[in-house]
N, CA, C and O atoms as a CHARMM CRD file, in Angstrom:
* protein
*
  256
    1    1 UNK  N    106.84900 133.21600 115.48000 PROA 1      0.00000
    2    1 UNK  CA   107.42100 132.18800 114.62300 PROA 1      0.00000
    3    1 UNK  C    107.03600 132.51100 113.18700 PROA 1      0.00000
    4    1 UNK  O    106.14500 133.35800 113.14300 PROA 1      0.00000
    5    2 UNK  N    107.40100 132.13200 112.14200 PROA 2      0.00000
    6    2 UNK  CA   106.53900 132.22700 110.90200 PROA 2      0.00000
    7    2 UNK  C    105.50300 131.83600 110.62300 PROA 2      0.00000
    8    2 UNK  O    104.76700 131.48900 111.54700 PROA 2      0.00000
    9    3 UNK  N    105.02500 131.73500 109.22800 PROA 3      0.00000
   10    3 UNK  CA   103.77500 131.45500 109.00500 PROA 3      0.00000
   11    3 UNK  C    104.33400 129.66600 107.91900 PROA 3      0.00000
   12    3 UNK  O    104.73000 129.43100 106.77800 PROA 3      0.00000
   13    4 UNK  N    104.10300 129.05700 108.84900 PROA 4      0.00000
   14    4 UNK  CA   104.79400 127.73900 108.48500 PROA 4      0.00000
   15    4 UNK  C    103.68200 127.03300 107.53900 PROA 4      0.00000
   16    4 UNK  O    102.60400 126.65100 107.99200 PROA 4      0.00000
   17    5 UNK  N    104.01700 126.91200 106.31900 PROA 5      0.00000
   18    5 UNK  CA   102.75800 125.71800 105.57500 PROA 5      0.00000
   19    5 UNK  C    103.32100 124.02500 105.84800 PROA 5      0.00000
   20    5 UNK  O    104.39100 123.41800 105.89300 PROA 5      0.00000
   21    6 UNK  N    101.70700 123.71600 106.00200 PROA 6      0.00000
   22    6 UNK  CA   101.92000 122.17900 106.44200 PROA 6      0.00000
   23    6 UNK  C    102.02900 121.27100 105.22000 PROA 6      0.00000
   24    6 UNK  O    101.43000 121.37100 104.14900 PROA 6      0.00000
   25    7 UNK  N    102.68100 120.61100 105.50600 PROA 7      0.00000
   26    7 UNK  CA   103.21500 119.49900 103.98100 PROA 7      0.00000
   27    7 UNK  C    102.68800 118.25000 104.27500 PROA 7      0.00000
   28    7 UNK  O    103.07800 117.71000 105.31000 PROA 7      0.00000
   29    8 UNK  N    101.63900 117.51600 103.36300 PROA 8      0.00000
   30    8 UNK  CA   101.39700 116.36300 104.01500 PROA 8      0.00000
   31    8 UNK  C    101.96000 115.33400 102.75300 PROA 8      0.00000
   32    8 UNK  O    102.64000 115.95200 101.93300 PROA 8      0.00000
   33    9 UNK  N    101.74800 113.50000 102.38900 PROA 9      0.00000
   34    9 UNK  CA   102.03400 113.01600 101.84400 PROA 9      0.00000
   35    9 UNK  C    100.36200 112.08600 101.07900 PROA 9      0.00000
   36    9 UNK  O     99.48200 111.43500 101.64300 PROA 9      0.00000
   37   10 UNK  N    100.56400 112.44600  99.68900 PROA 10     0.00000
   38   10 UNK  CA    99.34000 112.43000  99.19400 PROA 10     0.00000
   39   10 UNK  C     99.16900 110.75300  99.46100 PROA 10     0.00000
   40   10 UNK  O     99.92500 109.97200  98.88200 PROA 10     0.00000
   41   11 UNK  N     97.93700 110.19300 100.54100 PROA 11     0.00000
   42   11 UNK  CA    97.77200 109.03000 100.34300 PROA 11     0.00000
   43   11 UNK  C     98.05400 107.80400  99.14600 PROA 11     0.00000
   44   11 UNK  O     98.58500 106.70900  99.32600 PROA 11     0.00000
   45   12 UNK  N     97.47600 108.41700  97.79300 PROA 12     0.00000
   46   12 UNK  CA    97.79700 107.40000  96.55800 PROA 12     0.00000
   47   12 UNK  C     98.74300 107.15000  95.84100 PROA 12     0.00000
   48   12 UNK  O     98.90600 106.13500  95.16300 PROA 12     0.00000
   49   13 UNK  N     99.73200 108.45700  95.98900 PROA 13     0.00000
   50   13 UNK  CA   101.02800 108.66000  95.29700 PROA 13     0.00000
   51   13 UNK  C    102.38800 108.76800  95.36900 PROA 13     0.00000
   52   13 UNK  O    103.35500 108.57600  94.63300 PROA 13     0.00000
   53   14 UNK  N    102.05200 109.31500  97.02700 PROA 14     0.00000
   54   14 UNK  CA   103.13700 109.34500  98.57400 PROA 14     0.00000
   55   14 UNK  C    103.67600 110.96200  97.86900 PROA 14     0.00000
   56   14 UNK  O    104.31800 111.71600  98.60000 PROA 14     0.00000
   57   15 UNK  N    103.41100 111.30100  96.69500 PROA 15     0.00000
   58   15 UNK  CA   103.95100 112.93300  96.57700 PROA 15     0.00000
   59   15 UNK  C    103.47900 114.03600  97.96300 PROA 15     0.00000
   60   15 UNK  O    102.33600 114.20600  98.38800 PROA 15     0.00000
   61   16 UNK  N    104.65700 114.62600  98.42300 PROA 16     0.00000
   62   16 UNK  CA   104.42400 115.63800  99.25000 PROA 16     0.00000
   63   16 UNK  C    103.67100 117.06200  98.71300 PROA 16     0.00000
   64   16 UNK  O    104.09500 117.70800  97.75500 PROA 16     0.00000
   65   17 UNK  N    102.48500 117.42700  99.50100 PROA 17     0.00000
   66   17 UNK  CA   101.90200 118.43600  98.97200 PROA 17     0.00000
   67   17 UNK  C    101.25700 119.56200  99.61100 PROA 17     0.00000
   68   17 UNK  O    101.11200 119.11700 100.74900 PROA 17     0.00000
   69   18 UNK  N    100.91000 120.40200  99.61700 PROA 18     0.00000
   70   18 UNK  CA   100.49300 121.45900 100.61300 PROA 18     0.00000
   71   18 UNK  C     98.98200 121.42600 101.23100 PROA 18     0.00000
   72   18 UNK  O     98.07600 121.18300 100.43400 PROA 18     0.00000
   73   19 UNK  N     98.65200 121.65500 102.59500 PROA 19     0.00000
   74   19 UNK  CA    97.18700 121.58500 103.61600 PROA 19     0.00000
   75   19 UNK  C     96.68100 122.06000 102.68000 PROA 19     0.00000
   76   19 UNK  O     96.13500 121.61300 101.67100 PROA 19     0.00000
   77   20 UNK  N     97.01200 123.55900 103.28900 PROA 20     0.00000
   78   20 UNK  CA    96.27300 124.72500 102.68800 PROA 20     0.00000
   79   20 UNK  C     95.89200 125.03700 101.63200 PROA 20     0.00000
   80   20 UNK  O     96.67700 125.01400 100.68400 PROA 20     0.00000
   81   21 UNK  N     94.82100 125.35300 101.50000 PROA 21     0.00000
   82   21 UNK  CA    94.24600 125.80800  99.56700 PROA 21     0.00000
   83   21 UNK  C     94.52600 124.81100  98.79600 PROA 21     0.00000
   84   21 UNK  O     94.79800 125.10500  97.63200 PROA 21     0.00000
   85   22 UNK  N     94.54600 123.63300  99.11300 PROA 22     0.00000
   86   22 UNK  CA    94.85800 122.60000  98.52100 PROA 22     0.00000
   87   22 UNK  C     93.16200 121.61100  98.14500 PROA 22     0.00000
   88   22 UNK  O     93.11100 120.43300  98.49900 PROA 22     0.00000
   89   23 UNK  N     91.97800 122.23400  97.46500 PROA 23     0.00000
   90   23 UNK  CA    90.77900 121.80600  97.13900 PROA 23     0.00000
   91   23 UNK  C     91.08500 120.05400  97.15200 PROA 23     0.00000
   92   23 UNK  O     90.08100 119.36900  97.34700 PROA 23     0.00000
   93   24 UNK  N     91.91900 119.58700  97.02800 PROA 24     0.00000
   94   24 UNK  CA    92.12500 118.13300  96.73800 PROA 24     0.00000
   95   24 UNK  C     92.21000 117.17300  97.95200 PROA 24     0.00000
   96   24 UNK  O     91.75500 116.03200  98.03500 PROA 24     0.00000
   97   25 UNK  N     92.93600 117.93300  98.93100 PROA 25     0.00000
   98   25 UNK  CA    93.30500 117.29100 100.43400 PROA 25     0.00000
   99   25 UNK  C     92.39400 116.42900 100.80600 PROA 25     0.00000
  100   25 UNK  O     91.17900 116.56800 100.66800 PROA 25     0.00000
  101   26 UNK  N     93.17900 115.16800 101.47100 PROA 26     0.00000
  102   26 UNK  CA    94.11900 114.76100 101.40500 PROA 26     0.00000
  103   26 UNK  C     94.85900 114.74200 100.03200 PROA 26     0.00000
  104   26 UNK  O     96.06800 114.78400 100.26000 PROA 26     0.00000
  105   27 UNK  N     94.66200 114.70600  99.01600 PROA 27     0.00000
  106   27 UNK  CA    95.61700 114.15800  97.83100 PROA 27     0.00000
  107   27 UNK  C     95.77900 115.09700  97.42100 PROA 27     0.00000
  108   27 UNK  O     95.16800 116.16100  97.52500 PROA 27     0.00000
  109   28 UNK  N     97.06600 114.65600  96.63800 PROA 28     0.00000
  110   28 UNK  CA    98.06500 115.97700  95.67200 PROA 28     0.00000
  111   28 UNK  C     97.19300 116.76700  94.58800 PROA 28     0.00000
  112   28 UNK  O     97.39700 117.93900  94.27000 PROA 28     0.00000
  113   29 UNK  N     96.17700 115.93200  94.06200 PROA 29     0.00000
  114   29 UNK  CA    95.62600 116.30100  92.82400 PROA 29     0.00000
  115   29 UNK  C     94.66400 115.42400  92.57200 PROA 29     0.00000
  116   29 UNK  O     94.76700 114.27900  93.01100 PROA 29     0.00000
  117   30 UNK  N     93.32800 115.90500  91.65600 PROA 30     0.00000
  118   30 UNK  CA    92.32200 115.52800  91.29200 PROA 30     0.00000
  119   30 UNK  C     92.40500 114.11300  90.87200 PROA 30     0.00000
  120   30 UNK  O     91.83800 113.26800  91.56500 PROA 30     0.00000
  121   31 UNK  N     93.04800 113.76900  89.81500 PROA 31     0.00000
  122   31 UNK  CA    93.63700 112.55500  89.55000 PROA 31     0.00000
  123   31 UNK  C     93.76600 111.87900  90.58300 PROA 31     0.00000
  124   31 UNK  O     93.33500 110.73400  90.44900 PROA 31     0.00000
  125   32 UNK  N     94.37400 112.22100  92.01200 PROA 32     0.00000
  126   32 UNK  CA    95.13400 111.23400  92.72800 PROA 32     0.00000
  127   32 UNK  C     93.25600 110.55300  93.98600 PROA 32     0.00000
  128   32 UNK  O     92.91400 109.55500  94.61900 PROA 32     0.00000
  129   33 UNK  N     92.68600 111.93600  93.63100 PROA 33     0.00000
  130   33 UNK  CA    91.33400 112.00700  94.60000 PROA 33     0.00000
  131   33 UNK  C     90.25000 110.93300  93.60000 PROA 33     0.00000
  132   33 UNK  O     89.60100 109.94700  93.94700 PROA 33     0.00000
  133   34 UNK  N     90.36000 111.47400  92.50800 PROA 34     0.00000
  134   34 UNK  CA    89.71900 110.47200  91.48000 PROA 34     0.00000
  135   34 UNK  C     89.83200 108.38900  91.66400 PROA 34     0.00000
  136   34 UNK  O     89.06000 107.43300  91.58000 PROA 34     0.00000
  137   35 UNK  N     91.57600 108.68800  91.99800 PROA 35     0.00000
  138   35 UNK  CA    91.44900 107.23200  91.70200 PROA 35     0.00000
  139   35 UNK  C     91.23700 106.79000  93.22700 PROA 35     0.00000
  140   35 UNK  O     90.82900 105.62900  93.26600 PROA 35     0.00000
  141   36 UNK  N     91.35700 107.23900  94.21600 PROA 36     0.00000
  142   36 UNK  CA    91.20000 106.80400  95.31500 PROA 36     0.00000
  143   36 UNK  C     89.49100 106.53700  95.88900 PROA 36     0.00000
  144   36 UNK  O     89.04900 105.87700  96.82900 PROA 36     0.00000
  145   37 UNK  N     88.79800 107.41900  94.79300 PROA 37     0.00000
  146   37 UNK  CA    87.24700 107.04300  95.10200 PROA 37     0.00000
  147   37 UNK  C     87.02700 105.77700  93.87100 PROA 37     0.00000
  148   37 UNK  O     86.14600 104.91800  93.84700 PROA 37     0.00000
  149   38 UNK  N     87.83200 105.94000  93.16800 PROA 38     0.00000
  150   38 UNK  CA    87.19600 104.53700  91.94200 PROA 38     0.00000
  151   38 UNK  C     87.97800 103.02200  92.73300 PROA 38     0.00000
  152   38 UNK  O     87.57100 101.90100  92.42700 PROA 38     0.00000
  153   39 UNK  N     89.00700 103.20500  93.65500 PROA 39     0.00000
  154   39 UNK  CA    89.15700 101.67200  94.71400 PROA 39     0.00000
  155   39 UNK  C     88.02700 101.69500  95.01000 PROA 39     0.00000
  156   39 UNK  O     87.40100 100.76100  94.50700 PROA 39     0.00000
  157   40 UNK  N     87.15500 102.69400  95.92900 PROA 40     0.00000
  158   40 UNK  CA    86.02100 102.45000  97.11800 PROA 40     0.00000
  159   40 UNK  C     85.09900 101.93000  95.98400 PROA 40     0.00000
  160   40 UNK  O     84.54200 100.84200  96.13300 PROA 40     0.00000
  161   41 UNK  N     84.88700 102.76100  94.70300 PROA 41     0.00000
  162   41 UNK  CA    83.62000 102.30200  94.18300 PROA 41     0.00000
  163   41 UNK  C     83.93200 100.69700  93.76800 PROA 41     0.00000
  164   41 UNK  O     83.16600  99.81000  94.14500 PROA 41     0.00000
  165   42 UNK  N     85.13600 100.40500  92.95200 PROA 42     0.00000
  166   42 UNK  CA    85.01000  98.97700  92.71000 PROA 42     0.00000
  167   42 UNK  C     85.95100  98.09400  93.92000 PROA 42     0.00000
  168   42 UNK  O     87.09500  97.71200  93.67000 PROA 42     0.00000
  169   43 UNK  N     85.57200  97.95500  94.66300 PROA 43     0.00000
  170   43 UNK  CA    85.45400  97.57800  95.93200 PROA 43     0.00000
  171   43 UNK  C     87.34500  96.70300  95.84600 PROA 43     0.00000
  172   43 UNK  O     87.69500  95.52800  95.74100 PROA 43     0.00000
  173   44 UNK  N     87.97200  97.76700  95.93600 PROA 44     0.00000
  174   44 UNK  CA    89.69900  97.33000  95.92900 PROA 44     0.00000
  175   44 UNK  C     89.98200  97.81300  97.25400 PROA 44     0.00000
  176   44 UNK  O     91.06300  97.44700  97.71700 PROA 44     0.00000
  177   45 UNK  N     89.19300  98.61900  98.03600 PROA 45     0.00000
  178   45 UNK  CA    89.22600  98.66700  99.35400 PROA 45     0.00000
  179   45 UNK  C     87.84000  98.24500 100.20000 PROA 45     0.00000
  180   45 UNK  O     86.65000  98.47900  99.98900 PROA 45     0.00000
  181   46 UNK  N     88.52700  97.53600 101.22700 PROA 46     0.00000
  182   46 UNK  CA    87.39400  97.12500 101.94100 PROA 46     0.00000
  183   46 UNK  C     87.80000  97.25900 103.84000 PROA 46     0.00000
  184   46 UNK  O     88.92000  97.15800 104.33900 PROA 46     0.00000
  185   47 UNK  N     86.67000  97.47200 104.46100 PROA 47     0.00000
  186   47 UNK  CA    86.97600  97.11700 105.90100 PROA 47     0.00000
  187   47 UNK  C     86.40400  96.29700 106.46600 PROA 47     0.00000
  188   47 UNK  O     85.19200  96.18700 106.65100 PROA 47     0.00000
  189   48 UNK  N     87.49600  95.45700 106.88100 PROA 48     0.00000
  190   48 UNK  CA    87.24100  94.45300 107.62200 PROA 48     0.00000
  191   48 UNK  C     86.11300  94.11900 108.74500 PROA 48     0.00000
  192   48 UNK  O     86.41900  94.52000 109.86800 PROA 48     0.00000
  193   49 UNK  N     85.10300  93.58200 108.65700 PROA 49     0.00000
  194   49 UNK  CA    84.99200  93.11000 109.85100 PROA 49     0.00000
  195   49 UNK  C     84.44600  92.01300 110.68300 PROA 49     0.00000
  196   49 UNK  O     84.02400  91.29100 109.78000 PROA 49     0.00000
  197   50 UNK  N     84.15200  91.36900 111.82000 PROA 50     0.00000
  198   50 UNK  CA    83.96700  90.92300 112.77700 PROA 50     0.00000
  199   50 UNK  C     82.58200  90.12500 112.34400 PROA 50     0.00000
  200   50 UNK  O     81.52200  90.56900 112.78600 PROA 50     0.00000
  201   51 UNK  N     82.56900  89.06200 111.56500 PROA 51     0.00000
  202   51 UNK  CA    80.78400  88.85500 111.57200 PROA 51     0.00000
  203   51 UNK  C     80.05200  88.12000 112.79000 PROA 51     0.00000
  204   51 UNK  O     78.83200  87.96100 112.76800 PROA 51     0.00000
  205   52 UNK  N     80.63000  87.79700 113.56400 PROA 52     0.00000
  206   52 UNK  CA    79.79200  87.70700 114.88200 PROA 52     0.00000
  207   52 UNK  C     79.37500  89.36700 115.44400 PROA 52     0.00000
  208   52 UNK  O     78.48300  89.63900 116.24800 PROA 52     0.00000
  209   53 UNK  N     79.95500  89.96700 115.01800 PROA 53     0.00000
  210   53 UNK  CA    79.67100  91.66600 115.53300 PROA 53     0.00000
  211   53 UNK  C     78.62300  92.41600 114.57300 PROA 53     0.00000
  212   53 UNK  O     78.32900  93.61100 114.54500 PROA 53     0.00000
  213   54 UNK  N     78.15200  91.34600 113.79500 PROA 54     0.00000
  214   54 UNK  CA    76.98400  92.11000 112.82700 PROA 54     0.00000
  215   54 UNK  C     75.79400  91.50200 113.45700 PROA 54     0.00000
  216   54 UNK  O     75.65200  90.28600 113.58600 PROA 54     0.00000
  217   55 UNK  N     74.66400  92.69000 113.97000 PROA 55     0.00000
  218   55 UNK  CA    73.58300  92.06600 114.48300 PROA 55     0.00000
  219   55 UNK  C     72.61400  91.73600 112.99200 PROA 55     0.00000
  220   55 UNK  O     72.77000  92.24000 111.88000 PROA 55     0.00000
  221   56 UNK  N     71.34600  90.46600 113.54400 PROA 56     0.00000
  222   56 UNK  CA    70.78500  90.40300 112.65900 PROA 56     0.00000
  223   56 UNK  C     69.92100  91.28700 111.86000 PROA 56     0.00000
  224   56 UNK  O     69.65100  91.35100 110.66100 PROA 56     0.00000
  225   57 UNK  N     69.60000  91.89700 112.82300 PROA 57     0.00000
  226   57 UNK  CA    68.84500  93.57300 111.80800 PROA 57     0.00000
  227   57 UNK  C     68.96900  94.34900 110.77500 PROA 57     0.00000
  228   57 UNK  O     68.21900  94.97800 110.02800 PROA 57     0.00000
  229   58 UNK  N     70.44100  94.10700 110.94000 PROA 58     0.00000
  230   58 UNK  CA    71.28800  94.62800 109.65700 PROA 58     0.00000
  231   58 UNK  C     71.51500  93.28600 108.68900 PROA 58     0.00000
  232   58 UNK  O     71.33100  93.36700 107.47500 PROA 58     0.00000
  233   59 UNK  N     71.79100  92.45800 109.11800 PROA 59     0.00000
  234   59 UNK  CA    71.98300  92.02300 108.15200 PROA 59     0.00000
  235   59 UNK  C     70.56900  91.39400 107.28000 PROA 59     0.00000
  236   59 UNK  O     70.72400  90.97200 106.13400 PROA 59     0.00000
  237   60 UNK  N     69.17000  91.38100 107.95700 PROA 60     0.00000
  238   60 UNK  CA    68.20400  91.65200 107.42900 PROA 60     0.00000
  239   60 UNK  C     68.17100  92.95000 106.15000 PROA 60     0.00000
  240   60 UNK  O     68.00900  92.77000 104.94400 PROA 60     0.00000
  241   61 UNK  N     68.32200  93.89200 106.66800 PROA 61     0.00000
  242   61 UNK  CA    68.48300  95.22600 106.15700 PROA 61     0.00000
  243   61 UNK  C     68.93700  95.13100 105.03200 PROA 61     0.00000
  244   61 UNK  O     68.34400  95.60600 104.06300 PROA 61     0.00000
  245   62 UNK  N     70.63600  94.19000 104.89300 PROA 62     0.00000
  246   62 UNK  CA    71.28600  94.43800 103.54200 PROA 62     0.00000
  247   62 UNK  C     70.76400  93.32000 102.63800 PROA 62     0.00000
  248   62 UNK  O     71.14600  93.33200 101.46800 PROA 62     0.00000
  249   63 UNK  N     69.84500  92.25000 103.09100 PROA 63     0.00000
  250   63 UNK  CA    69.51400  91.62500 102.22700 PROA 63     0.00000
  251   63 UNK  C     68.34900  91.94600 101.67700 PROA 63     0.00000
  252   63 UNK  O     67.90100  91.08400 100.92100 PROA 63     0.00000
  253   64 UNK  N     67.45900  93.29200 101.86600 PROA 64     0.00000
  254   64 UNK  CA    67.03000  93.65600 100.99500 PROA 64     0.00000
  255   64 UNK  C     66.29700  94.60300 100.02300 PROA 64     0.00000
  256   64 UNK  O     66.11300  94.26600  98.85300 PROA 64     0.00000
């Protein structure tokens, strides 16, 4: 078969962009990797979860 390159869709921008040799992957570009860690840092993404599913240990833990 050929040597087929994989095309994926950059999470932040939806631009299609290449796997391979692509230092940025998932994202199209530095910029797009940049802003997707400054959501996590100022907390514009979050995961959900379950607070009956948090034992108290931890939540000891994060208080302090």
């Amino acid at each position: 078969m050929g040597n087929k390159l994989i095309k994926i869709k950059c999470p932040v921008c939806g631009k299609r962009t290449q796997w391979e040799n692509n230092p940025y992957r998932p994202f199209c570009s530095k910029k797009c990797k940049l802003a997707d860690l400054y959501g996590w840092l100022s907390e514009e993404y979050r995961i959900k979860i379950n607070p009956d599913e948090i034992e108290d240990e931890y939540i000891e833990e994060v208080e302090r």
